[in-house]
N, C-alpha and C positions, 0 to 999 in steps of 0.2 A: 389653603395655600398649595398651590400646584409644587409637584414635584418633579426640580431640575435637571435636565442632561445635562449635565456642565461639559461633559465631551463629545455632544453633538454641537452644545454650542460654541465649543471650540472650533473645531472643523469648517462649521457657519463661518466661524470671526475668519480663519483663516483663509478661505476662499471668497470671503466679500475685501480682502487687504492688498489680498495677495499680489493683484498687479495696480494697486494704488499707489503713487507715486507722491501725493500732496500730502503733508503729515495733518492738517489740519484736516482736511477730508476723511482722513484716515480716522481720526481722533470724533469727529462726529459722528460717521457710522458704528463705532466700537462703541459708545455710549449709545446711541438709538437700540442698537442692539440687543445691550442687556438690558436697557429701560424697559425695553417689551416683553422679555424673559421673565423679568422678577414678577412678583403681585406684592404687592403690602410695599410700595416703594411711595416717597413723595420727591425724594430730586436724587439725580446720579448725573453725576459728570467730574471732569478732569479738572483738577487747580494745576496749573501749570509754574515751574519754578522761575522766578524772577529777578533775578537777586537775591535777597535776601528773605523774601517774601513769595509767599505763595497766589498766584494771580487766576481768576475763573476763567474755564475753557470753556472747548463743548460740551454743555449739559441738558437735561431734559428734564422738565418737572417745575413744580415751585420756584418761585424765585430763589437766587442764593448771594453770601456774602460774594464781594468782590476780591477782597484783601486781607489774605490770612499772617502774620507774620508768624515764622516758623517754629519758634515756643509759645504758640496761644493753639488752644483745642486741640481736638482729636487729631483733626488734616496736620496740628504743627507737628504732633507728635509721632506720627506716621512720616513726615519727610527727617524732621532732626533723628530720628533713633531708627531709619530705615527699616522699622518693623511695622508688620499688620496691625493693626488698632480694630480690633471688635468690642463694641462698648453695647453690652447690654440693655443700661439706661445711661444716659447722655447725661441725664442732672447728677448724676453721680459723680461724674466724670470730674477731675479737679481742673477748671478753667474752661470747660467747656462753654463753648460759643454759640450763643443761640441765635440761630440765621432763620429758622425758623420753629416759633414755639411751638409746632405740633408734634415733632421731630423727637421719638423715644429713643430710638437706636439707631445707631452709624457700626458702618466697616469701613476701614479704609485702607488702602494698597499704596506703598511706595512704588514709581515707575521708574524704573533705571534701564539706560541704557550706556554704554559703549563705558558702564561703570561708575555712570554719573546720576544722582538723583536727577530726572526732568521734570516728575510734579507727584499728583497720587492722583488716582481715585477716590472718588467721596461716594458713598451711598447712606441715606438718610431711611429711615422707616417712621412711621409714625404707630408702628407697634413695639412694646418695651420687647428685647431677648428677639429681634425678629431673624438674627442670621443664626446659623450654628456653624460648625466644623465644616459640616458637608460645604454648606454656602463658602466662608472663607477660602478653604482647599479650591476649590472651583471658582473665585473669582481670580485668587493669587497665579493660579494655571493660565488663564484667559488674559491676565493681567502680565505675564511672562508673554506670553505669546506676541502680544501686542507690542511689549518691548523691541522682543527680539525681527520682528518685521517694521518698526522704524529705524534697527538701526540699520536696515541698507536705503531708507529714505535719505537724502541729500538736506532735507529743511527737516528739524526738528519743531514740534510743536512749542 
C-alpha cells in the first residue's frame, strides 16, 4: 500500500474545484480523484442526503446500494451522529449493510455545508483494518475542503 500525500492531495482537490461552478461536476472529480489515490479500495463515492434518506452520488468502483436510510449501516450512522465512521471489519459492525460481500472495511465522512448535513462519503475496502488515523485525518481534511468550496456553488449536489 502506497503511502499518501493527503496535502498534496488536497492542494490537487483544490485547484481541480476551484473555478468549478456545477456541484455535481464538482462531486464527480473529488471522487475520481481520490479513487485513484487510494490502492486497496473497491467503491468510493458520495450518498447524497435526501430526505430522510441517504441517495448514491458520484462514485467509482463496484456497484453500490442505492438507498441508505439514515439509521441503517455505517453511511446511516455517519450522517445521524455527524461523526467519522471507520469500521475496521464491517461484519462487525451492528446493522451493517452489505452492498457488497467482498467489502471488509469502510470509512465514512459526514459532508456539511452552510451547517447542514448534504450527504457522506463512503469508501469501501476489501481488506479488513484497511484505513488508519493517518487515512481518516486526511480524508476528513479533503472532505472539509470540498464542503467549504461548494458552499459558494449556487446548486448543491
Amino acid at each position: 500500500m502506497n503511502q499518501i500525500d493527503y496535502d498534496l492531495l488536497n492542494s490537487q482537490l483544490r485547484a481541480l474545484l476551484k473555478d468549478e461552478h456545477d456541484a455535481l461536476a464538482a462531486a464527480a472529480n473529488f471522487v475520481a480523484l481520490l479513487y485513484n489515490a487510494l490502492d486497496e479500495v473497491n467503491c468510493l463515492g458520495i450518498y447524497v442526503l435526501r430526505g430522510d434518506e441517504l441517495v448514491l452520488g458520484p462514485f467509482q468502483g463496484k456497484p453500490a446500494c442505492t438507498h441508505i436510510a439514515l439509521d441503517e449501516g455505517v453511511c446511516g450512522a455517519a450522517a445521524s451522529t455527524l461523526l467519522t465512521q471507520r469500521v475496521g471489519d464491517v461484519h462487525a459492525f451492528p446493522g451493517h449493510i452489505v452492498c457488497d460481500p467482498d467489502s471488509r472495511s469502510e470509512l465514512v465522512v459526514p459532508l456539511v455545508s452552510h451547517g447542514q448535513l448534504i450527504g457522506v462519503l463512503d469508501i469501501d475496502s476489501p481488506i479488513t483494518r484497511r484505513f488508519s488515523e493517518a487515512d481518516q485525518d486526511g480524508v476528513e481534511k479533503l472532505c472539509d475542503s470540498f464542503c467549504e468550496l461548494q458552499e459558494n456553488r449556487k446548486y448543491f449536489i
